[in-house]
C-alpha positions in Angstrom: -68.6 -33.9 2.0 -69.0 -29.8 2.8 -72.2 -28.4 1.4 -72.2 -27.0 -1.8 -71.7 -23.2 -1.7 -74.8 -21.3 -2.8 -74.3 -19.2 -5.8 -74.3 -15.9 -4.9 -78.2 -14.6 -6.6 -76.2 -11.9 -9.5 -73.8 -15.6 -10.7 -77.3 -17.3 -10.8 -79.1 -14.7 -12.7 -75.9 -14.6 -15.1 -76.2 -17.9 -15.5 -79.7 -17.2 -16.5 -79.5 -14.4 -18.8 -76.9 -16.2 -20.3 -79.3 -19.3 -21.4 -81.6 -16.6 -22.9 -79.0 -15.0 -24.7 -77.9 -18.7 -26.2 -81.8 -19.2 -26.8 -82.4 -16.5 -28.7 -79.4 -16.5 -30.6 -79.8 -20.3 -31.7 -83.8 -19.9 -32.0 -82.5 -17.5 -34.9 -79.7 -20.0 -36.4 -77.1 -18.1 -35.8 -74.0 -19.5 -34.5 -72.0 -18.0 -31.9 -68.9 -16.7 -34.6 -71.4 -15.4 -37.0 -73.4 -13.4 -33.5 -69.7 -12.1 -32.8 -69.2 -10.9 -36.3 -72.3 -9.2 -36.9 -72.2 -7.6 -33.1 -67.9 -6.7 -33.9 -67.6 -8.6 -30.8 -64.8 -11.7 -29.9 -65.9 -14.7 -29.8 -65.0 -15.8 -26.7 -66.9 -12.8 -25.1 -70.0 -14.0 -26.6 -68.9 -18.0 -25.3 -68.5 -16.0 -21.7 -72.2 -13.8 -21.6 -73.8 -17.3 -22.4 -71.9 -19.6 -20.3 -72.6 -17.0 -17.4 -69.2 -15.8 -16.8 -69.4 -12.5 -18.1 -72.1 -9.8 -17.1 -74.2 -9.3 -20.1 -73.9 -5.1 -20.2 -77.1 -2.4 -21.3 -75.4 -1.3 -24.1 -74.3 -4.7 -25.4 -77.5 -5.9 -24.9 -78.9 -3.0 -27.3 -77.0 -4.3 -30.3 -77.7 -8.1 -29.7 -81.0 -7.3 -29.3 -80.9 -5.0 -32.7 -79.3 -8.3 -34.4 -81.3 -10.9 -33.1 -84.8 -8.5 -33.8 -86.0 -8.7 -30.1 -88.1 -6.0 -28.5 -85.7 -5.1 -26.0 -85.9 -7.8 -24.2 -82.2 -8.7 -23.2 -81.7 -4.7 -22.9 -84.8 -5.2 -20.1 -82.8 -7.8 -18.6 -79.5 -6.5 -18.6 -80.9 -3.2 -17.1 -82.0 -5.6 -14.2 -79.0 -7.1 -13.5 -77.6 -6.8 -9.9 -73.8 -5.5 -9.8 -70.8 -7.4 -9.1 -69.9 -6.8 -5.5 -67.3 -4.1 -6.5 -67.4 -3.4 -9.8 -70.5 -2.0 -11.5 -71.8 -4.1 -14.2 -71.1 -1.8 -17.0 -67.5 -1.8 -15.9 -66.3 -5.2 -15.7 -65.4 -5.4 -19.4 -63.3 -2.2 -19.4 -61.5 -3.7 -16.5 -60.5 -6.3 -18.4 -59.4 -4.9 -21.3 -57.8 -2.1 -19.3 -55.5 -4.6 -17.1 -54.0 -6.1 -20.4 -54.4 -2.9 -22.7 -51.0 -1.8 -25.3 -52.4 1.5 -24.7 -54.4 4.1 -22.9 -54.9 7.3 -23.9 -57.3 8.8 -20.6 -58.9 12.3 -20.3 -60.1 13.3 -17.0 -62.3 16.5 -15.5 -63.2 16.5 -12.1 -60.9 13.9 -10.3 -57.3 12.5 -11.1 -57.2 9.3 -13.1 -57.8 6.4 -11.3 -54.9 4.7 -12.0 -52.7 8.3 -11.0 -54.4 8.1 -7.8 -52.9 7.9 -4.5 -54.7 5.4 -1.7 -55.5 8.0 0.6 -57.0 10.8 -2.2 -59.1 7.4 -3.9 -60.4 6.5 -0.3 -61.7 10.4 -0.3 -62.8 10.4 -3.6 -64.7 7.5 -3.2 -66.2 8.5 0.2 -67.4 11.9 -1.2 -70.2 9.3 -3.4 -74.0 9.7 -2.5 -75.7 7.8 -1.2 -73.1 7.0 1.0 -71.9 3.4 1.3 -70.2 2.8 4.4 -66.7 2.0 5.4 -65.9 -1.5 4.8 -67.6 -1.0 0.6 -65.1 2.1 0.5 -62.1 0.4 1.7 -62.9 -2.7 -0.7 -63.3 -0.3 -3.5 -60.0 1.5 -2.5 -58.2 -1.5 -2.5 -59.3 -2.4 -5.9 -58.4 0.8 -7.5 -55.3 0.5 -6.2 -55.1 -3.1 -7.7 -55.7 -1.6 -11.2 -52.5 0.7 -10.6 -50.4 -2.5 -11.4 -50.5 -2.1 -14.9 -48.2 0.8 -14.3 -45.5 -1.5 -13.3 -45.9 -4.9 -15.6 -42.6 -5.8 -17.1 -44.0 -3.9 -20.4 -46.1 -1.3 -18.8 -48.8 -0.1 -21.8 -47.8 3.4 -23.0 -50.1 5.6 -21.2 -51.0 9.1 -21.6 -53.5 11.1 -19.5 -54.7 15.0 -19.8 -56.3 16.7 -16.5 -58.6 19.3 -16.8 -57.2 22.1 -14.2 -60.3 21.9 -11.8 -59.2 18.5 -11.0 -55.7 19.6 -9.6 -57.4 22.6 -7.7 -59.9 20.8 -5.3 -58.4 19.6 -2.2 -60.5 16.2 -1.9 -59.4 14.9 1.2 -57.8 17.8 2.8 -54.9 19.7 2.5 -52.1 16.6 3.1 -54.1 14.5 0.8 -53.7 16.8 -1.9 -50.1 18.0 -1.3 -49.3 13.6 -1.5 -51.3 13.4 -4.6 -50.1 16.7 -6.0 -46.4 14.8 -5.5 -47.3 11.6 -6.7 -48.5 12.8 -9.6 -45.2 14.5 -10.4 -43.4 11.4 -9.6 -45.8 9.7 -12.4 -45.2 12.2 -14.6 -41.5 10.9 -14.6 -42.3 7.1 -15.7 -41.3 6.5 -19.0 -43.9 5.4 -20.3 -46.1 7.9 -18.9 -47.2 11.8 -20.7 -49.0 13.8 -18.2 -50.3 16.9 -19.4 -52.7 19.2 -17.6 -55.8 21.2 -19.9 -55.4 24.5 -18.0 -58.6 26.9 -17.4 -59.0 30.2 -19.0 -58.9 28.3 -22.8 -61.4 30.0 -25.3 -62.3 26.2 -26.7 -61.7 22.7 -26.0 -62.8 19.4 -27.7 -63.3 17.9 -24.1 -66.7 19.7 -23.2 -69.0 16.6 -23.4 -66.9 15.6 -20.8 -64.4 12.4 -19.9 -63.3 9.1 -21.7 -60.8 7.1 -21.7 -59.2 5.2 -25.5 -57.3 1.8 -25.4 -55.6 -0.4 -27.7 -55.7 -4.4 -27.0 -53.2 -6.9 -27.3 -54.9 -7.8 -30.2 -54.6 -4.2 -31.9 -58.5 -3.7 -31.7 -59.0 0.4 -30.3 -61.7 1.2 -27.8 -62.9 3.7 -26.2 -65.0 4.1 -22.9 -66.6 7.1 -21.4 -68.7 7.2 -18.0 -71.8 9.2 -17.1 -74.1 9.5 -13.5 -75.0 5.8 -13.6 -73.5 4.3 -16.3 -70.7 3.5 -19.0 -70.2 2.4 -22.9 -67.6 0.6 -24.3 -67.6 1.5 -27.7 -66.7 -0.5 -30.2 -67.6 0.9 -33.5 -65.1 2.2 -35.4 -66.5 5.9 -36.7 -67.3 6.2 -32.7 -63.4 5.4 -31.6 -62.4 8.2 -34.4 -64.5 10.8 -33.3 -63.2 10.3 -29.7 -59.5 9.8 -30.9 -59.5 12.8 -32.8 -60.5 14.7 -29.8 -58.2 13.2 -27.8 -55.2 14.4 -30.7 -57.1 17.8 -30.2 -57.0 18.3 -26.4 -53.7 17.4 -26.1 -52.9 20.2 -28.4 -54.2 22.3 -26.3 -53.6 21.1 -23.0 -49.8 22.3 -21.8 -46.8 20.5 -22.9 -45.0 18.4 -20.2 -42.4 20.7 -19.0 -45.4 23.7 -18.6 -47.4 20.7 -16.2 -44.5 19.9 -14.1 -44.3 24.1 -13.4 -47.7 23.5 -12.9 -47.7 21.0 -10.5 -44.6 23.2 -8.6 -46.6 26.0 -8.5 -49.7 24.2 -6.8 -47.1 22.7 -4.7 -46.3 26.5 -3.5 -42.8 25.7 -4.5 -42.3 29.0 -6.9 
């Protein structure tokens, strides 16, 4: 018989922050539907953190800790936690929910969209990171963005909308045929039915996008999200006051972003064809 395969250390300690979280949560008689209630969380998200299966996340850990009256102990933990070989830990839940999501609703500043992105403009974009990581962790992490981009093509893609700050369409990440084949894909996006691409253009007096980029999603079970990234880390927010706010911007910006026919000129213009 071949020799079991050593857990890599990050499954083990998931296995082990997992036990603690089932600890605490039975030492105070709670059952694991009643945790998921009072932390507006699915059940079988809770069954995966303390099985091990699922990364328990910082901001996750804040609330069960809140609910269970810890000292910030599993927020200590999670804040330990070693990422998942390519996607960071506060990430792998949005993955998920994005791959199967009804809806997506995604504001952007500084880069295109991840899932509008071309494989040569997301290999730049993810070589421009510091420290940097080295070849072979760039083209794993290229591959997998590109991986996400499937959604787009599912036999009942999610209806997807995105607005793009200008900046974004004006830096030429990659150089200048990078940007000319992401300038055109983008267009060519922009033509998928299910897909509203509108551009927030500079020289606006106000904008409700200042605190900077998030994305909204709706799940299969009709439960709205939102997530938004910062320097070195995410949320997933669940409450619903939270999901408003962020939705009402949202409604806001893409009143004042162009319309669609104004981003395709856009787009033309960039592409020096007018």
């Amino acid at each position: 018989m071949p020799p079991r395969k050593r857990p890599r250390p990050n499954e083990t300690a998931m296995k082990m922050v997992g036990a603690l979280v089932a600890a605490a949560r039975i030492s105070k008689g709670m059952t694991q539907r009643a945790f998921a209630e009072a932390l507006h969380m699915d059940v079988e998200t809770i069954a995966s953190i303390e099985q091990g299966r699922r990364l328990l996340m910082p901001n996750v850990a804040e609330k069960m800790d809140r609910t269970l009256g810890l000292p910030d102990l599993l927020t200590v933990v999670a804040n330990k936690m070693p990422e998942v070989d390519m996607v960071p830990a506060w990430a792998e839940e949005y993955m998920e929910r994005e791959a199967e999501a009804l809806a997506l609703s995604w504001y952007d500043t500084l880069t295109v969209p991840g899932l509008l992105q071309t494989e040569n403009y997301a290999r730049a974009v993810l070589g421009c990171r510091v420290p940097f990581v080295g070849t072979e962790k760039i083209e794993l992490q290229t591959a997998h963005r590109i991986q996400r981009q499937k959604i787009l093509t599912r036999p009942v893609p999610p209806t997807l909308s995105f607005i793009v700050w200008e900046p974004a369409l004006r830096d030429r990440i990659g150089g200048d045929e990078v940007y000319e084949e992401q300038l055109r894909h983008l267009r060519a996006c922009a033509d998928l039915p299910t897909v509203s691409l509108q551009v927030l253009p500079l020289g606006v007096t106000a904008h409700a996008g200042l605190n900077g980029p998030f994305t909204l999603l709706e799940t299969p079970e009709f439960q709205h999200l939102a997530y938004s990234e910062t320097q070195r880390g995410s949320f997933l927010v669940r409450d619903p006051n939270e999901v408003s706010i962020l939705t009402q911007k949202y409604a806001m910006l893409r009143s004042q972003a162009l319309n669609f026919a104004e981003t395709r000129d856009l787009l033309g213009q960039l592409l020096g064809e007018s």
